[in-house]
C-alpha positions in Angstrom: 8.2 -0.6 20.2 9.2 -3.5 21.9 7.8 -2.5 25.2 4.2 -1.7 23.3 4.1 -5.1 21.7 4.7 -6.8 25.5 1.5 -4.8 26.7 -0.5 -5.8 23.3 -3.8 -6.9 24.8 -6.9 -5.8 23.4 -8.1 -6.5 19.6 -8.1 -3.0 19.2 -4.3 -3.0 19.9 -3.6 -6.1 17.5 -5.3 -4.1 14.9 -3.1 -1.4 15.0 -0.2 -3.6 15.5 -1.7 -5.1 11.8 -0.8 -1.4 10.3 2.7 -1.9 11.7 3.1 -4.8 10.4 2.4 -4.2 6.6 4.0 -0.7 6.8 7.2 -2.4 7.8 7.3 -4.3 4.9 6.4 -1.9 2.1 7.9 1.3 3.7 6.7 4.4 5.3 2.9 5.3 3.8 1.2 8.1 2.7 -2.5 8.6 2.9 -4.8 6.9 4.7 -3.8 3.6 5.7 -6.9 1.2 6.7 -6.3 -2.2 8.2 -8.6 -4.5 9.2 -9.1 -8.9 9.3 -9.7 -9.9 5.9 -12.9 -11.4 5.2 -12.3 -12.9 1.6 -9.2 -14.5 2.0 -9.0 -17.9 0.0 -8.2 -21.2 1.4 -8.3 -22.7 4.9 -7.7 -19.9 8.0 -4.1 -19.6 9.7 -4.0 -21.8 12.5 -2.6 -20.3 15.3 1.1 -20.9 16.3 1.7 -22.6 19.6 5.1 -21.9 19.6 4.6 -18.0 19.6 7.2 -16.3 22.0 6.6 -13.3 24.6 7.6 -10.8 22.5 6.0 -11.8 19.5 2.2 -10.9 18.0 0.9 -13.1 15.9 -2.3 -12.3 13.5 -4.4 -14.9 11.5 -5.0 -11.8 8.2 -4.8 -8.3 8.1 -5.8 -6.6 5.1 -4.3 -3.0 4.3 -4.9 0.2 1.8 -3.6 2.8 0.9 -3.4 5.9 -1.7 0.4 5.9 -1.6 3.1 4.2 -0.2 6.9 6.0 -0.5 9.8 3.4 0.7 13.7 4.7 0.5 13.6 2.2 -2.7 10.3 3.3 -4.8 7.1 4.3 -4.7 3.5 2.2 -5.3 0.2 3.7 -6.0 -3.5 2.2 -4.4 -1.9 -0.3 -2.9 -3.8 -3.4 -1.2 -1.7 -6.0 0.7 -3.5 -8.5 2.2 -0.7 -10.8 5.0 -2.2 -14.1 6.5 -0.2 -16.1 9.7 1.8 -12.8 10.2 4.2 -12.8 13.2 5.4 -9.5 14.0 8.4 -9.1 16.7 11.2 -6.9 17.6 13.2 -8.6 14.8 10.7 -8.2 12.1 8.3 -10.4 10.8 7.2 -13.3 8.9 4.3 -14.1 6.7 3.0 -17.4 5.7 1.3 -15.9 2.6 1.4 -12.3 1.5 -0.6 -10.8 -1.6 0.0 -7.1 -2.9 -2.0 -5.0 -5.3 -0.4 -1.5 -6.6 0.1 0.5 -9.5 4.1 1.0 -10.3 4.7 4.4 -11.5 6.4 4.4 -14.7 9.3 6.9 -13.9 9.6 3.9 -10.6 10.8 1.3 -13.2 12.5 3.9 -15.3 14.5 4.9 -12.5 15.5 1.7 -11.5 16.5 0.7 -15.3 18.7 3.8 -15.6 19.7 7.2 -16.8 18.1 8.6 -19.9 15.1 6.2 -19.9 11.4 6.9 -19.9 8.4 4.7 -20.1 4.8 5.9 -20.8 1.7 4.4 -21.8 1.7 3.7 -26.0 -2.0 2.8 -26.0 -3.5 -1.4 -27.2 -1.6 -2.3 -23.5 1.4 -1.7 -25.0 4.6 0.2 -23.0 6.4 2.7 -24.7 10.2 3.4 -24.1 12.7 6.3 -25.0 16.5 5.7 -24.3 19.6 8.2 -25.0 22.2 5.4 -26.2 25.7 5.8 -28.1 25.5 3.1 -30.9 28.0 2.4 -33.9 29.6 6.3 -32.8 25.9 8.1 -32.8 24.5 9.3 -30.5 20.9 8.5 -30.8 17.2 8.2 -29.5 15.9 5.0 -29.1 11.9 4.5 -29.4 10.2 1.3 -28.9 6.9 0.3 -28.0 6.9 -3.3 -26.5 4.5 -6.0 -24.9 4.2 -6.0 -20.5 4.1 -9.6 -19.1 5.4 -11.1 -15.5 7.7 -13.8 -16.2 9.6 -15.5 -13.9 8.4 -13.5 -10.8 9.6 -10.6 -12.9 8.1 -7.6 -15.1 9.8 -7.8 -18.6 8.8 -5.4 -21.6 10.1 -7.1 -25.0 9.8 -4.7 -28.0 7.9 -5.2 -30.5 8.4 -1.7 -32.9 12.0 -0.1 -32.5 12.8 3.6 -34.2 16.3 4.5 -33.9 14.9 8.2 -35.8 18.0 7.7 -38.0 19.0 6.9 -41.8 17.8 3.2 -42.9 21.1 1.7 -42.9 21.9 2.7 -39.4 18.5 1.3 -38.6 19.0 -1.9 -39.9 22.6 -2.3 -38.9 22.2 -1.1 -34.8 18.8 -2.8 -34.5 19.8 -5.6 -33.1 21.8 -4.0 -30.3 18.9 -1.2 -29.6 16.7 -4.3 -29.1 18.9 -5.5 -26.0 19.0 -1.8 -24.9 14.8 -1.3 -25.1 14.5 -5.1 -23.8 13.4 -4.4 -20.0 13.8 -7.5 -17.4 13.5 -6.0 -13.4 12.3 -7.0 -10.1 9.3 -5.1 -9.5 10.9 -2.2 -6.2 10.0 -1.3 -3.0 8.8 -4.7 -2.6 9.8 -7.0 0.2 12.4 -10.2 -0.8 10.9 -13.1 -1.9 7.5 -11.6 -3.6 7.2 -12.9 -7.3 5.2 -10.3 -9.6 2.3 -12.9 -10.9 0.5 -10.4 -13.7 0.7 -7.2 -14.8 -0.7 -4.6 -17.1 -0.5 -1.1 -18.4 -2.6 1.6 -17.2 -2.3 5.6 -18.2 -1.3 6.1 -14.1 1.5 3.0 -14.5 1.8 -1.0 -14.3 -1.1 -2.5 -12.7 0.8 -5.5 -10.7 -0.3 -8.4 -8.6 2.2 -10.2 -6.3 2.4 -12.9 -4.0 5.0 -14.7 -1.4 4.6 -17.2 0.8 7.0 -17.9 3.9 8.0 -13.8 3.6 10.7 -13.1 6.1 11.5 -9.1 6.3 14.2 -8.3 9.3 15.1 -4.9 10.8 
């Protein structure tokens, strides 16, 4: 790789460096992965660095989609991620500003939550969520439907209906305690360090997220 990016040195080559670049940071793709200078980007256009060393490629914005996108850590859906001021060398690379669109499978986040948990659309842009928890000696079901929001850089689901599917008394007594269990507060995965989820939503195919980073440093 390192002797490719020395020899670099037609703008045919810098846009397939670009692919490189944002498949390092979200992980290895699937489908068709398109990338080419972005033409909308907001704001004034990367000035170019003129400190930029031998082995590094720098690009002013590369734009990039694709259908899927599978890393070690999760999987994202029609994903757009759109990098400005990107330096790309042998070590990595580093991003002035980077914006990602995707779709976050639902089984993604349950994963990441734990065992026994799903999550599946409950219709008005509500989230539902089903949990196998051990409370006051049962062994119960825990059903919830809750609101989506990104708060804090993060995606948190705060319940707003909770079924335990047991006798009123247990309700009323474990309630409390399945609210903290159904209460979801993650880092959105298989996104690089230092990307803050800034909205979200909830589709039938998963959480429709927007994220953004500035000064994104991803290393080998």
């Amino acid at each position: 790789m390192k002797n490719f990016l020395l020899g670099v040195g037609t703008t045919l080559a810098v846009l397939v460096v670009g692919v490189f670049v944002l498949l390092l940071v979200l992980g290895s793709a699937g489908g068709d992965p398109v990338a080419v200078p972005s033409p909308t980007a907001s704001g004034p256009a990367p000035q170019q660095p003129d400190d930029l060393e031998p082995d590094e490629t720098w690009l002013g914005s590369v734009e990039l989609r694709s259908e899927d996108v599978v890393s070690a850590d999760a999987e994202l859906a029609d994903v757009v991620a759109s990098g400005s001021g990107v330096r790309f060398s042998p070590e990595g690379l580093r991003a002035d500003r980077l914006d990602i669109d995707a779709t976050i499978p639902f089984d993604t986040v349950a994963e990441q939550v734990g065992e026994d948990v799903r999550i599946y659309p409950a219709g008005g842009g509500l989230a539902g969520i089903q949990r196998q928890v051990t409370l006051l000696g049962r062994d119960v079901t825990v059903s919830a439907t809750g609101t989506v929001v990104a708060d804090g850089g993060q995606l948190l689901i705060e319940p707003e209906t909770i079924d335990l599917g047991g006798p009123a008394f247990l309700d009323s007594a474990a309630s409390a305690l399945a609210r903290n269990l159904v209460t979801i507060r993650e880092d959105v995965p298989g996104v690089p360090e230092g990307m803050a989820l800034t909205d979200v939503e909830v589709t039938d195919a998963g959480f429709a997220a927007s994220l953004s980073g500035t000064d994104v440093v991803i290393t080998r």
